[in-house]
Each structure stands twice: as C-alpha cells, then as structure tokens.
FIKOL-965367 format. One record per residue (C-alpha): residue number from 0; residue in three letters; x, y, z. Coordinates in steps of 0.02 Angstrom, whole numbers, always signed. Layout:
N
   num   residuo     east    north       up
   NUM       Ala        X        Y        Z
...
//
This chain:
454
   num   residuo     east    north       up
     0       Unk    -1412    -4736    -1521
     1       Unk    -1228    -4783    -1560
     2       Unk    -1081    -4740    -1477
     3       Unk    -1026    -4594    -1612
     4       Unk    -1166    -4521    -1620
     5       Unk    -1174    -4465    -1439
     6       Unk     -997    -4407    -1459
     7       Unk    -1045    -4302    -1597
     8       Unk    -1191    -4213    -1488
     9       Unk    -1067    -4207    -1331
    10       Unk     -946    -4097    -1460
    11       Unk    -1105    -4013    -1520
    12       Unk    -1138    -3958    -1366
    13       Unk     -969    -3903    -1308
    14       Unk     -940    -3804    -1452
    15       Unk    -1115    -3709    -1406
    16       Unk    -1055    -3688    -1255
    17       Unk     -874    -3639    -1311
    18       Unk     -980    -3487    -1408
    19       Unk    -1089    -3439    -1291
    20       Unk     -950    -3427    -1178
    21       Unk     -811    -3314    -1307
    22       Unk     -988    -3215    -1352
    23       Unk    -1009    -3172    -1156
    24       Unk     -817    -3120    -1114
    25       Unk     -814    -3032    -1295
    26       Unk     -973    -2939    -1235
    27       Unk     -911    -2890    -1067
    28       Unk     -731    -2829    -1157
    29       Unk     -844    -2705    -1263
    30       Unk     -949    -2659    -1133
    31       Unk     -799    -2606    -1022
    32       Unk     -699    -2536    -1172
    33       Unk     -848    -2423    -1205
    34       Unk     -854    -2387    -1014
    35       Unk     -666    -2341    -1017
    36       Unk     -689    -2227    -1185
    37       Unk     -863    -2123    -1129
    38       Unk     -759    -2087     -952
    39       Unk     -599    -2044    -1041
    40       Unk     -728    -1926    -1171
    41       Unk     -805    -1851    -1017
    42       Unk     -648    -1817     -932
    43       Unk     -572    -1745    -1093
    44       Unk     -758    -1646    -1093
    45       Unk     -713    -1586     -919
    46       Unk     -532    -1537     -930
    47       Unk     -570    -1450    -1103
    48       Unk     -719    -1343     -996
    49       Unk     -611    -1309     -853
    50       Unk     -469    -1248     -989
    51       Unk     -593    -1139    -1077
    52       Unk     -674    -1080     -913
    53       Unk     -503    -1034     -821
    54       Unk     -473     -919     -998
    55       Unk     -654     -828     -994
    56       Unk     -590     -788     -801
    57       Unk     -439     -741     -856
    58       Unk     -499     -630    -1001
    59       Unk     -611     -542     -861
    60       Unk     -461     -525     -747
    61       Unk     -381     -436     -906
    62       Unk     -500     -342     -948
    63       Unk     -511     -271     -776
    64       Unk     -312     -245     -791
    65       Unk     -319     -151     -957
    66       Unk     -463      -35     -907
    67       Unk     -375       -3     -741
    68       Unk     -201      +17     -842
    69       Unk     -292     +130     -937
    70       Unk     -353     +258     -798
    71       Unk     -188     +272     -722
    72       Unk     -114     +335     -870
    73       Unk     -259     +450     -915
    74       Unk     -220     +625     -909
    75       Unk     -417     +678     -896
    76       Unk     -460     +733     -689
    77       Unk     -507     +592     -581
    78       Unk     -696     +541     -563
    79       Unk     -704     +416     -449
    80       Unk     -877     +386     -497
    81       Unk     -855     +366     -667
    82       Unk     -721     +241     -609
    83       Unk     -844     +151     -514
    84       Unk     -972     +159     -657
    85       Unk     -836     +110     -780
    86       Unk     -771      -61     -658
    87       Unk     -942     -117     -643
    88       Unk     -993     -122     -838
    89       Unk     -844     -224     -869
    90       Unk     -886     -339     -713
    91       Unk     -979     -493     -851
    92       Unk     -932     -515    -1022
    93       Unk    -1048     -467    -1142
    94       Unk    -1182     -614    -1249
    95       Unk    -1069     -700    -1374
    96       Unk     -918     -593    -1347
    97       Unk     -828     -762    -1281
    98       Unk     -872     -932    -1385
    99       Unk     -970    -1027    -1273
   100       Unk     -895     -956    -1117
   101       Unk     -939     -840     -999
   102       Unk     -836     -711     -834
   103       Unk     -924     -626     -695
   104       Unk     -835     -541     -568
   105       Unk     -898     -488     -431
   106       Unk     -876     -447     -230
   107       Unk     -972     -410      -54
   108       Unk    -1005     -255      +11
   109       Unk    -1119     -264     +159
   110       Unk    -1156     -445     +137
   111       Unk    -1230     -413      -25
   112       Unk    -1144     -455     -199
   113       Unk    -1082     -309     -308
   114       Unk    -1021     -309     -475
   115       Unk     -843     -270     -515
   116       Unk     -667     -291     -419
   117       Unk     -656     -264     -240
   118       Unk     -565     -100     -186
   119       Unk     -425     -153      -50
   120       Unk     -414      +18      +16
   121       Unk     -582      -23      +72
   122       Unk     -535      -96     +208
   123       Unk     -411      -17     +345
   124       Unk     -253     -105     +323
   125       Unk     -172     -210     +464
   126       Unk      -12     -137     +480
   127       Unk      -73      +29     +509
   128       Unk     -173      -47     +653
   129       Unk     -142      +25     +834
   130       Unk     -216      -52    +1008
   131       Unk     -340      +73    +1003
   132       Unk     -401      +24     +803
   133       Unk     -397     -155     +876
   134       Unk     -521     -124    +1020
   135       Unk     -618      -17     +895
   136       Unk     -633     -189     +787
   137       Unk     -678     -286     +938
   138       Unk     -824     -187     +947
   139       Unk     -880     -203     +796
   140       Unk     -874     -379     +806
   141       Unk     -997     -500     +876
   142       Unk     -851     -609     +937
   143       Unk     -753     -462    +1001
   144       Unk     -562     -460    +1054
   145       Unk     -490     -498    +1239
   146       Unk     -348     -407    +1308
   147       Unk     -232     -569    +1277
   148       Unk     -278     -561    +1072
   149       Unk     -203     -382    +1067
   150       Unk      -47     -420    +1159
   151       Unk       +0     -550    +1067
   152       Unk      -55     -464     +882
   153       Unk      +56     -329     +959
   154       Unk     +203     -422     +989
   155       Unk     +187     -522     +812
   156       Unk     +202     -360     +728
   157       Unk     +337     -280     +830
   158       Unk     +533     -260     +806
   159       Unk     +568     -326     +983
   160       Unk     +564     -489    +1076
   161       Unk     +500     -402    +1250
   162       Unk     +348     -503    +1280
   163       Unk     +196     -398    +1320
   164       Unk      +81     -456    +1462
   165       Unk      -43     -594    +1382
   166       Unk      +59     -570    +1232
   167       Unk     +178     -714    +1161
   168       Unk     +368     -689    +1074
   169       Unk     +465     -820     +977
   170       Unk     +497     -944    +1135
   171       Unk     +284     -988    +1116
   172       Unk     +306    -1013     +930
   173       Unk     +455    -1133     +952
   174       Unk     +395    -1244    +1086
   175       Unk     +221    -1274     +975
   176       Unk     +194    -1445     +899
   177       Unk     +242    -1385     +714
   178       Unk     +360    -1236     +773
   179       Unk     +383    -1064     +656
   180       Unk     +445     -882     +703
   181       Unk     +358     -746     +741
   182       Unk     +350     -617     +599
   183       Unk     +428     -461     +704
   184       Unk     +361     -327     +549
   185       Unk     +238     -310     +432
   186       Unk      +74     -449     +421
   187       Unk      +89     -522     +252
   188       Unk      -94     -580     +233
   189       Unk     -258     -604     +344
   190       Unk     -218     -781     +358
   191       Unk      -60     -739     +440
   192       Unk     -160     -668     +565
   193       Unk     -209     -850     +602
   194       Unk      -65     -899     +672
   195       Unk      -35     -770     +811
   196       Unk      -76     -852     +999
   197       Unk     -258     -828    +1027
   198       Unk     -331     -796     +821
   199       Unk     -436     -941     +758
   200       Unk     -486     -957     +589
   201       Unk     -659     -906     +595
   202       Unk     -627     -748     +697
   203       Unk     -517     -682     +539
   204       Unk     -625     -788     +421
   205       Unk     -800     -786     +469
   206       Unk     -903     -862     +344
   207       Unk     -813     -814     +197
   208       Unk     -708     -976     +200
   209       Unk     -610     -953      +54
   210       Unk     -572     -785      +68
   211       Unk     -645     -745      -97
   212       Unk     -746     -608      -53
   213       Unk     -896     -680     -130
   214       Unk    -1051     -793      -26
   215       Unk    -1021     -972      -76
   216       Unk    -1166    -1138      -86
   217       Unk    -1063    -1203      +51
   218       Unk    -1055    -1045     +152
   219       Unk    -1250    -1003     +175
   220       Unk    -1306    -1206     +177
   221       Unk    -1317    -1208     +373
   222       Unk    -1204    -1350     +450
   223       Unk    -1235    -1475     +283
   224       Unk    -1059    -1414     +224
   225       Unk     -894    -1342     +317
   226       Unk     -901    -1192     +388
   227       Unk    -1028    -1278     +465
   228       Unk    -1071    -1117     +576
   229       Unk    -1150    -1002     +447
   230       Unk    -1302     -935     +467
   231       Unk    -1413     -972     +323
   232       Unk    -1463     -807     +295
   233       Unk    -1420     -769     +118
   234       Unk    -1277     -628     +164
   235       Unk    -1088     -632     +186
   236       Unk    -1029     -610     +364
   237       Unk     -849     -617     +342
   238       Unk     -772     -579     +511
   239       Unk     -607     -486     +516
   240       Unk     -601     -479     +330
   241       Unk     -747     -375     +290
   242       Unk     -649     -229     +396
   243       Unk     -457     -285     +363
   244       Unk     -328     -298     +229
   245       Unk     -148     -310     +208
   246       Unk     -145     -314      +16
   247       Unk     -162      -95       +1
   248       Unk      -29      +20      -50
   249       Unk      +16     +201      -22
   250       Unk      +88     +312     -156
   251       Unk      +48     +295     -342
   252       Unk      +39     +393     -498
   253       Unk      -16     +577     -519
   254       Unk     -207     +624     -581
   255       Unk     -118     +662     -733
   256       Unk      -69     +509     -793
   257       Unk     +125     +539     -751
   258       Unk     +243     +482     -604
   259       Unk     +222     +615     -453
   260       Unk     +350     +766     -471
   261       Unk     +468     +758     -308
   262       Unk     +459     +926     -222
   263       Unk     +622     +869     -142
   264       Unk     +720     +843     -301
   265       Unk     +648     +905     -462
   266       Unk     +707    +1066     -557
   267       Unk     +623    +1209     -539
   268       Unk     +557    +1225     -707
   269       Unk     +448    +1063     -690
   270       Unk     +358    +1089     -549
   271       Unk     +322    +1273     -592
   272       Unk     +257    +1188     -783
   273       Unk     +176    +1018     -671
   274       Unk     +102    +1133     -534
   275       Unk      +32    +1291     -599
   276       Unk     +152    +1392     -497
   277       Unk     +270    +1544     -518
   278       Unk     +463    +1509     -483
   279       Unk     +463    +1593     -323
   280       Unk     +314    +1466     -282
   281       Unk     +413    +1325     -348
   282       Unk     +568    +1365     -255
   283       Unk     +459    +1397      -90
   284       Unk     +404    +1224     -113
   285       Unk     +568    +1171     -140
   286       Unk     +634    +1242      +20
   287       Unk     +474    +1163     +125
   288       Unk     +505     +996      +37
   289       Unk     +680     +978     +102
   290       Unk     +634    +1025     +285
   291       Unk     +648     +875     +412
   292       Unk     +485     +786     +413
   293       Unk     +387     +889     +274
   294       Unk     +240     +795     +217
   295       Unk     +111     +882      +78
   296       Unk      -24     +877     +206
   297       Unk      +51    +1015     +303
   298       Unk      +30    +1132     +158
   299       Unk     -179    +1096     +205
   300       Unk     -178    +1197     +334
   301       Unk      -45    +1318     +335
   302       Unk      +13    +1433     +214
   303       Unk     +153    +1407     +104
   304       Unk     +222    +1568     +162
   305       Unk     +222    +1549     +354
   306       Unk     +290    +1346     +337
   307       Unk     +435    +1419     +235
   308       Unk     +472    +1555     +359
   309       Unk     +445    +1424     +475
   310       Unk     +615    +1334     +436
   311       Unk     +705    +1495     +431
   312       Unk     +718    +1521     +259
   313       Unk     +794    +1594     +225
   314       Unk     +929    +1746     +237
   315       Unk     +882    +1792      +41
   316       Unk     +718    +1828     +115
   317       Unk     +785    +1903     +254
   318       Unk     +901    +2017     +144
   319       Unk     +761    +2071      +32
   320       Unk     +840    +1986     -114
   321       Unk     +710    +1845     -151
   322       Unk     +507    +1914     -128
   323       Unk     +409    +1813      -11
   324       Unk     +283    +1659      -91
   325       Unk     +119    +1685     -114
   326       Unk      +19    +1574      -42
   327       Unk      -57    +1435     -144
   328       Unk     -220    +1470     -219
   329       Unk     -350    +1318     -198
   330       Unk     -336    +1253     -370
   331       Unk     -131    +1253     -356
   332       Unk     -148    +1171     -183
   333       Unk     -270    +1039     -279
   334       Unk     -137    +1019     -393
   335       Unk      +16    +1010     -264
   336       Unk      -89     +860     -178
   337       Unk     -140     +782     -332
   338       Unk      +40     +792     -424
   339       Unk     +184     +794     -312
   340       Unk     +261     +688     -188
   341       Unk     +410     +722      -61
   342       Unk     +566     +614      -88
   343       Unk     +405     +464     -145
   344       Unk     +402     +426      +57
   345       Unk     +257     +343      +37
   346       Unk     +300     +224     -104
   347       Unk     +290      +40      -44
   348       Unk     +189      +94     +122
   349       Unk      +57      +14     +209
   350       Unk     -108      +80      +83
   351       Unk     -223     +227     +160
   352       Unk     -408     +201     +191
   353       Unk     -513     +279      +32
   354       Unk     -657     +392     +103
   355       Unk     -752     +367      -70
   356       Unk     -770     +160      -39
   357       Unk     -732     +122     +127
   358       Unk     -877      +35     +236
   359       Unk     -976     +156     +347
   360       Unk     -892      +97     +487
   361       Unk     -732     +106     +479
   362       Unk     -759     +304     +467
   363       Unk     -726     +305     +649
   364       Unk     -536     +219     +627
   365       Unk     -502     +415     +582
   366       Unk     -441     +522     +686
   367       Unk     -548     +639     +781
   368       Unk     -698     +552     +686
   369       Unk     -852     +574     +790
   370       Unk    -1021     +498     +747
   371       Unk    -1074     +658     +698
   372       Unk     -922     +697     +581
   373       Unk     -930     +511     +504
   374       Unk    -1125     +544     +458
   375       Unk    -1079     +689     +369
   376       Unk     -940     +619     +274
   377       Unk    -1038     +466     +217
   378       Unk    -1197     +580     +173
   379       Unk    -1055     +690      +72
   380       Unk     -973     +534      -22
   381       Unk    -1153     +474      -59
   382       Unk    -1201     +635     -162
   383       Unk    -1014     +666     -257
   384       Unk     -862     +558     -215
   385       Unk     -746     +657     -166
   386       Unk     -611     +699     -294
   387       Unk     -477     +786     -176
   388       Unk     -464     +779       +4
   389       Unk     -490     +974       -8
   390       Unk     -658     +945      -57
   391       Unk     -693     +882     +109
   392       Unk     -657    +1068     +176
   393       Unk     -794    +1118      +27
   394       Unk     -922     +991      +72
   395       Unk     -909     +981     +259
   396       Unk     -889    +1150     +338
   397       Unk     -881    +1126     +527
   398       Unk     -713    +1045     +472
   399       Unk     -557    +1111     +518
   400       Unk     -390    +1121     +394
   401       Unk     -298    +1031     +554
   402       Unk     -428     +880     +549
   403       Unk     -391     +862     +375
   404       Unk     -201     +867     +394
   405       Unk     -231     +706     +512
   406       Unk     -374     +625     +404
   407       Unk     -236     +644     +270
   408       Unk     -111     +523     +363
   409       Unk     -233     +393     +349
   410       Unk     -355     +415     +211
   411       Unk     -358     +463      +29
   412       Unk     -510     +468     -110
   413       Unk     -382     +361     -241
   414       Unk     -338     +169     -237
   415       Unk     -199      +60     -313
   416       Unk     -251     -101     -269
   417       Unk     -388     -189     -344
   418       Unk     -437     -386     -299
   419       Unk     -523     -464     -453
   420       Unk     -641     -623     -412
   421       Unk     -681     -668     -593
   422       Unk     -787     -822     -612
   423       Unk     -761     -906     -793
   424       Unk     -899    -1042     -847
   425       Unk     -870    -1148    -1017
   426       Unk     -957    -1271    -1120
   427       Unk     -956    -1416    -1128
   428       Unk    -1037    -1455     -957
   429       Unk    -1043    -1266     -901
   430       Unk     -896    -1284     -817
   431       Unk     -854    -1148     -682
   432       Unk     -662    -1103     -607
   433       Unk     -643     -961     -514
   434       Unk     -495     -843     -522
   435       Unk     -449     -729     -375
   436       Unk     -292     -585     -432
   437       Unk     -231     -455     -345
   438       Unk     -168     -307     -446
   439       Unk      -67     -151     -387
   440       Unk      -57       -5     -489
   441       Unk      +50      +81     -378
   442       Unk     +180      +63     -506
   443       Unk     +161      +30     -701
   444       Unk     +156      -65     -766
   445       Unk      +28     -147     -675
   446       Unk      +72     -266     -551
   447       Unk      -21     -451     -500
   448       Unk      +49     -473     -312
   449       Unk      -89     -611     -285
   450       Unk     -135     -730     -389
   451       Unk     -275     -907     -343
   452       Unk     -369    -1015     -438
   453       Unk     -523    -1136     -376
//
C-alpha cells in the first residue's frame, strides 16, 4: 500500500468521525431546544390555566357580590331562607356557562362542606368577647383555656397598660426575640390572636390551616403533610375559628332597601311616611330617640308611652296641649326595628351574632340562655328563620320582652358580612386557584375588606 493512500483513508476516517461527531452535538442541541420549548409550552399551559382559573373564581366571587348587592337594595320583606336558598344556587357555575372553566364556593358548617359563602355573623365576634364568653369557649374546646390565656387576651384588647395577673402588657412584647406592641383595642383578625402570650397557632387554627374555611388534602392526610396533627377523619375541626370572628359588622341597611331613618335626626314627616306611624307617634319617637342612652331595643319591652313619660316629656303633655302616644302596634314596632336607627350608633361596631345561622352552640354566649331556652330557639330557627327578633316573642312563649331587650344587644336574624371561598378550575391542565373575599354590605356599595388568593 503506498504512502498516499493511507493518508487518504486516515482523512477518510477523520472526516467520518468529524460527522459523526457535528451529527451527535447537533442532535443533543435539538434535543435540549425541544426540551426548553415543551417546558416553556407547559409553563405558558400553566400560567394561561391559573389566569383563566383565578377569573372563573373571581366571576363566582362576583356573582356572589351582585346577588348580595342585589338583596340589600330590595325593597321586598326579608326571607332569610330564601336568602339562604338563593346563596346556595349560585354557590357553582352552571355546565358551559364559563368556557372551559369552572367556580365552586363553598364552606364548613359542622365539619361538613356547604355550598355557598360563609356567614361571619355566624360566629360570635372577638371583640365582643368577655372573661366569662372566654371560659364558655374553653369549654367547648377539647384544648380548653387556662387562667393565664385570658389574662393576657384581656390585656391585648384593653386601653390600659395595668398588667393583669398571668396577663402580659407591652414590656413582654418588647423584650421578645422579634419585638411588636400590643394592640390595646380592637383584634384585627384570628391570626392576631396568635400573637398574644400563651395562643399557639393550632389552638386558634385547628386543622383548618389556611383559614379557608374549607377541609383541605393536606388537612385530613394524617401526619403525611403539615398540620401534621389532623385526625384523618374526613371533617373540619377548626379550633377557635369554627366559634370566632373578627370580620362581622353591626348596623346596615333597612329591610326596605334604603339607609335606616335616624329617630334622632330625621323630620317628622319621614318617619311617620318610613314607619307607619301618626305624627304624635313620630314625635314620641323623636323625643325617646334623643334621651341619653336610648337604644330601639328598649321600645321591646316597654311602651312607647311610659319610656316617653319616662324622660319627663314633656310639659306639652303635662299642659294638655300635645295627646299622649299610642303605643306601637306589633307591625309598627316590626317596622321601628326593621327601619330606623338612633344617631347610626351601631355603624362600624363589632357585628352581632345572627340567631338564624349561628352554630348550636354558641346559643349559650346569650344572655340568660339556658339549655332549655337554646333548644327552643334552635328547634324555632329550624322550622322558619326568624325574620324579626319579635318573632322570637311569637315563636317562643315562655320568653320574656326583657330577655329579648338583652338578646337584642348581642344578636340579630340579618348579616352584612359574607366570606366567599370560591374555587376556580381551568383548562388546560384543570388548573385550580382558590380565592378567599370578604365582603361587607354594611354600607353600599358593597365593600371587599378581605381579599386572598392560593
């Protein structure tokens, strides 16, 4: 063989190997180029589901919004349980009515899921808690409360800086690794209630984690997932939150669909046209209204007459010159309750517990709420809803007008504040994002004081 040729097969071969070589690198370019593209198409596949999936949540929060917008304005009578009815048939969108996209919303009650928004007024709110509602928590609680937990949820929600015994000021706040204040007013949320001395977590939490309202995989797997302490048993035990809330509001529109006419300051004319009262009725009320302390509650038990006299009205009466009231008839009363407010002292106040939703056990946070009394309630609620607090007198007659003067400090049968888990799924992947809004309705037009997305 001569010299060139084996040159010639050496460069054969080289070449061949020069190929095989630019073949291999140019394969392992396309391979990772396709790589790159089908993550980048599945991310863009993901972020477009989670986009479309936050909207369907959002279009269930809305609809939720507009139907509750709706009733507040309405100037037909109240039915709660039409209201209820109403809430739950909007709770998941109907087939098709979103492309490809889905809501549900949904809450607990019991440890079981219920369609439809959560009613905050529900639950009794925090800042109308006393020591006495606090031991009547602990015993409802597996994990009850020690002496040092109400002391110090005591002084967190006082206007002083006296320590009470077990209790902790501002000086224990300062000196803790990662130092804050202590709030010295009103609880903001239920996970404030996590930083007062004593409060863990799960005590306020339980096994509702996220505070959604709603039983999660990760909350009823055992100790697979964090909380790693639930029970496996299929229902919601959410601690302090199944009882507590600080997101309720007192005050609100009238059953009619307008703002509340202020007994204190409103012409005469429009509460005798809002009321269903004659002018001497209308000024009586005025009078009452303008007394120190006056609250529409008093008018439950004692006649309009006798509170007006009460205050010493007035030397026209006493003259002869203006006839005494009569006393409101049931249906008036009804509407005094339902329609009228006293200087709006209640707007922007700590919410009232609704008798119509409220969990069977909280019936005995009332006042002078026996067992006995908070069967016959429930039993009542269960049959009608109540529409008025009056109808409590109707339904439940071993009840005194004086018990439901003080039932009316605390309770009501109305809500303004609604929270909305909506759950939004999408194609493509079947995406899910969860939405969790707050709405107050207090005031119109409807407020969002909460607002979280997962």
């Amino acid at each position: 063989m001569t010299p060139s040729h084996d040159r010639s097969q050496r460069s054969h071969g080289s070449t061949l190997l020069l190929v095989l070589w630019t073949i291999s690198v140019t394969t392992l370019i396309v391979i990772a180029l396709q790589l790159s593209a089908y993550r980048q198409a599945s991310e863009g596949r993901q972020t477009l589901g989670r986009v479309r999936a936050k909207w369907a949540a959002r279009a269930g929060v809305e609809a939720v919004i507009a139907y509750v917008g709706w009733d507040t304005e309405s100037e037909f009578s109240y039915n709660p349980d039409q209201f209820a009815i109403d809430l739950a048939e909007i709770a998941m969108s109907e087939e098709d009515e979103l492309n490809q996209a889905t809501y549900s919303i949904g809450h607990s009650e019991y440890g079981e899921r219920v369609d439809g928004p959560a009613d905050a007024h529900a639950k009794y709110n925090v800042n109308r808690m006393t020591d006495d509602h606090w031991w009547l928590l602990s015993d409802l609680l597996e994990d009850g409360l020690d002496e040092e937990m109400v002391a110090s949820i005591t002084d967190w929600m006082d206007g002083d800086d006296e320590v009470t015994e077990g209790g902790a000021e501002g000086e224990f706040y300062y000196f803790m690794p990662y130092p804050y204040e202590v709030r010295n007013g009103r609880v903001g949320s239920l996970m404030e209630l996590e930083l007062i001395k004593g409060i863990d977590p799960i005590r306020v939490r339980g096994e509702d984690w996220n505070l959604n309202g709603l039983l999660e995989i990760s909350e009823d797997d055992g100790d697979l997932t964090w909380p790693n302490y639930d029970n496996f048993d299929g229902k919601l035990d959410a601690g302090w939150s199944r009882y507590l809330t600080t997101r309720s509001r007192a005050g609100g529109w009238a059953d009619s669909g307008q703002p509340r006419v202020d007994l204190a300051g409103a012409e005469t004319d429009e509460i005798v046209s809002r009321l269903d009262v004659d002018f001497v009725q209308a000024q009586a009320l005025t009078t009452f209204a303008g007394g120190s302390g006056a609250s529409l509650a008093q008018l439950i038990a004692t006649p309009l007459s006798e509170l007006v006299s009460s205050q010493g009205d007035n030397n026209n009466q006493q003259q002869g010159q203006t006839p005494p009231p009569s006393d409101l008839t049931d249906n008036q009363l009804r509407l005094v309750l339902a329609e009228a407010t006293i200087r709006n002292n209640e707007d922007g106040m700590p919410g009232k517990l609704n008798l119509n939703t409220c969990d069977y056990d909280l019936l005995q946070f009332l006042p002078d709420v026996d067992l006995t009394l908070a069967n016959q309630i429930d039993f009542a609620r269960s049959v009608t809803p109540f529409a008025s607090l009056l109808d409590l007198a109707d339904r439940i007659p071993d009840l005194e007008p004086e018990q439901i003067v003080q039932l009316a400090e605390v309770a009501d049968v109305r809500s303004n504040v609604f929270v909305i888990a909506s759950t939004g799924t999408a194609d493509p992947g079947r995406t899910s994002v969860e939405l969790v809004v707050t709405i107050d309705r207090s005031s119109l037009p409807i407020r969002i004081v909460e607002y979280m997305e997962r």
